[in-house]
N, C-alpha and C positions, 0 to 999 in steps of 0.2 A: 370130742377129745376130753377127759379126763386127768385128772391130777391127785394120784392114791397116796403121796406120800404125806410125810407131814415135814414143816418147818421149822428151820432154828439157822440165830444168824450167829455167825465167830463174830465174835468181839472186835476180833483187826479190823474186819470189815470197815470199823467205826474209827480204826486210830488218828487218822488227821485231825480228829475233833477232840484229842484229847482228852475223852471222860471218862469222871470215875465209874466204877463200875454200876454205882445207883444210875446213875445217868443211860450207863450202857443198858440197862435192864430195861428200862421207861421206854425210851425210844424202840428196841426191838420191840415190847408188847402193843408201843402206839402203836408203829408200822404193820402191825397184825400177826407175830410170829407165835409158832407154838413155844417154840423154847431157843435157849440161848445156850451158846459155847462161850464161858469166861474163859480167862487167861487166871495164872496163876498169881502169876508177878502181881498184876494190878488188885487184884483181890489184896495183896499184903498190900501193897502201896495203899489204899484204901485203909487198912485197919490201922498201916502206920500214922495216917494222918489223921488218925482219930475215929475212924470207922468203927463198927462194932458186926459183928456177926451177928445179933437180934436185929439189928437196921436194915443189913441186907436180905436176912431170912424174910423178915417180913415187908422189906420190898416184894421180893418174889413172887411171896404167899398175895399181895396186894395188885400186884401187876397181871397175876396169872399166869404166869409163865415160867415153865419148866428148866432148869439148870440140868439140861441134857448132859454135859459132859464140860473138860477143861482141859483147858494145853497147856504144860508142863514140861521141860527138858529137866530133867535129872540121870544120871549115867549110868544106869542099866545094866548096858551091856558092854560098857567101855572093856579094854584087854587088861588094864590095871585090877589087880584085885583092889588097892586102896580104892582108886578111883571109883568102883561099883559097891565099897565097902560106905562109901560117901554118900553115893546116890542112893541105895537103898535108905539112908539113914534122914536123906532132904525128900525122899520118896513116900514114907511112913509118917511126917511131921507133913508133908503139904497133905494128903491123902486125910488123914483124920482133921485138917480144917476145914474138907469140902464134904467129908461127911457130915460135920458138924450145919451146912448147909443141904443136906438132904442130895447134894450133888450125885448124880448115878456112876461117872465113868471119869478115867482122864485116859490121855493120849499118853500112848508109849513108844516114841520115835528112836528112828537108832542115833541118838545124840550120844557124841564123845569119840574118842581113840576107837574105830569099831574094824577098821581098815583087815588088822588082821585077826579079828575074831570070826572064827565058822559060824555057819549056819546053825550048825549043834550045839556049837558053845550056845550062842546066842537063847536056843531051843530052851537047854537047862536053864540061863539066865531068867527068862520069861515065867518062866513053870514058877522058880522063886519069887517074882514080882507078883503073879497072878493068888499067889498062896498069901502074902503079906498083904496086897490089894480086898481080898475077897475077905480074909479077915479084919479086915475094917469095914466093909461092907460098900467098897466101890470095886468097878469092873475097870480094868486096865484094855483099852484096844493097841492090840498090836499097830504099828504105823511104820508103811516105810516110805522112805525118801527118793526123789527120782539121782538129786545130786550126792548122797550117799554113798561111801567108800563099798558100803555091806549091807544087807537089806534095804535094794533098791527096786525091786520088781514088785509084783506081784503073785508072783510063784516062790517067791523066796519067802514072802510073809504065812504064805501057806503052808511052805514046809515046815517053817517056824514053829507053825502053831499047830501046826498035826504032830511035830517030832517033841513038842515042850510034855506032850500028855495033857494037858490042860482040859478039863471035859470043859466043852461048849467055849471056846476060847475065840473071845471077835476081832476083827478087822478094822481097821480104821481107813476105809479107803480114800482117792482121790484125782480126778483126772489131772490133773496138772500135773503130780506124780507119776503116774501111769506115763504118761506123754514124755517127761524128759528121762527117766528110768528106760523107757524102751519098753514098758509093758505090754503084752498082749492085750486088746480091750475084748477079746474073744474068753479068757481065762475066766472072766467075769461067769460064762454061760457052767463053769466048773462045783460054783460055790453054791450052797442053800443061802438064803434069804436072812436065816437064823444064824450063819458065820457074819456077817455083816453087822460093826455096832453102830456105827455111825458114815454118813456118804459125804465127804465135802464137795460141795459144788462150785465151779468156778468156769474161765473158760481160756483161751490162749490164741493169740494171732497168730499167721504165720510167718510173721517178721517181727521182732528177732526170730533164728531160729531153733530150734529145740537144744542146738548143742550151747548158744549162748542165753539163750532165753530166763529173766528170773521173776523172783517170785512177784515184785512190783509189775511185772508185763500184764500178770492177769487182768482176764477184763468180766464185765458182767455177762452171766449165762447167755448162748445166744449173739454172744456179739464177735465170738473168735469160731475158729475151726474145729474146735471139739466136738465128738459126735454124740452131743445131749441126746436128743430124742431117741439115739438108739440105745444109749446108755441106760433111760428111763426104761426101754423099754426090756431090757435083759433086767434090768434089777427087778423087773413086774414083775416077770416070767420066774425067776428063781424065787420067788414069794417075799423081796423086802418090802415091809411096809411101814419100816422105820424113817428117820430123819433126814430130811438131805439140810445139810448146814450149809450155806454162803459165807466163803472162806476169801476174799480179795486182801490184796496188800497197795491197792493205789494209794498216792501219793497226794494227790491231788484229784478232786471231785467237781474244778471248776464254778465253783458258786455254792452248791446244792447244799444244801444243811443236811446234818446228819438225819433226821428223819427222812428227807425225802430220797437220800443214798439208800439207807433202808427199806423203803417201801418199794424203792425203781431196782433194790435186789429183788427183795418178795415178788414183783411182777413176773421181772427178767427169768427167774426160777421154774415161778410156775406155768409158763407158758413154755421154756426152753426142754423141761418136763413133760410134757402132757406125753400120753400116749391116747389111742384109739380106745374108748369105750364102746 
């Protein structure tokens, strides 16, 4: 058995422990990760409290590890013109501070008013985002929501991103999403390797059930009903051999300190992962 991808933890992973984002960085590179998903918010939280953009740059640079990407809600694709008038505006001011960290990509989830925005609406919104994103030199992944009004599938994010025009426009996938959206995990065997920006991994019980189930239920790779190792192995086969991110929202980690939460993700990952070599 083998393990082709590479690693990177979400930041939530860590939120019980409350750390800043220097902290957040240290502990993923102890635990052995390739790279990491910051959060927005804490980044500014961070500079508000006196942080500096050279301090975390050169954490990074010091830690070795890559600022794969960042999770961001700004309003996109809301129905309000103001309201996407707005986001575009929190969308091009948070974007150029993660450029300014070398950051490659954020998350573009359908946050906001999106109920009764189409498919197409949405399409042209994204083409816009991806035009303002690429000119500052970060990649926007599409994201969709399983509890979402509108883009909740993963066929809907496809259309999205084939109807926006966008050349080479990625994916932000997710089994937790997949699972309560109702997605096909067959849809998966649809896409190349190269739509795909980033893969969050996680896992789910089957109690609660999918219709009540949230985001706190998740559990570590391997420990719920999710079909990892078939997962791993469609994503081989369509050629990803980018990042699988460890994305949990527990509440409670029962003793473990945040490194070893990390490290029992990285295990959990790469073994819930493997495929046949």
């Amino acid at each position: 058995m083998v393990f082709p991808f590479q690693t990177a933890l979400n930041a939530s992973t860590l939120f019980p422990f409350k750390l800043n984002v220097l902290e957040q960085v240290r502990e993923a590179a102890e635990a052995g990760y390739d790279g990491i998903e910051l959060w927005v918010r804490d980044i500014e939280d961070y500079l508000a409290n006196g942080g500096t953009i050279a301090a975390l740059s050169e954490c990074l640079e010091k830690s070795g590890i890559t600022l794969v990407g960042a999770i961001a809600f700004f309003k996109w694709a809301d129905k309000s013109a103001e309201a996407r008038e707005q986001g575009f505006v929190q969308a091009e001011r948070e974007m150029k501070l993660l450029a300014e960290l070398g950051c490659r990509a954020i998350a573009a989830p359908p946050y906001g008013d999106v109920e009764q925005v189409t498919l197409a609406e949405m399409a042209a919104y994204f083409a816009e985002l991806a035009s303002l994103a690429r000119g500052i030199g970060i990649e926007p992944y599409l994201e969709f929501w399983g509890r979402a009004k509108q883009l909740f599938r993963i066929d809907d994010a496809v259309f999205v991103a084939q109807k926006s025009g966008v050349n080479e426009a990625k994916l932000l996938l997710d089994p937790f999403h997949m699972y309560t959206g109702g997605s096909d995990f067959e849809t998966l065997k649809q896409l190349k390797g190269s739509q795909i920006g980033i893969f969050h991994v996680n896992d789910y019980p089957s109690n609660p059930g999918r219709e009540t189930i949230t985001d706190a239920d998740r559990v570590f790779p391997g420990e719920g009903i999710a079909p990892s190792r078939e997962l791993a192995r469609i994503l081989h086969e369509i050629g990803y051999q980018g990042y699988l991110s460890l994305e949990l929202f527990i509440d409670n980690y029962d003793g473990l300190t945040a490194l070893e939460v990390a490290q029992k993700g990285l295990y959990a990952m790469k073994n819930a992962y493997q495929i046949e070599g």
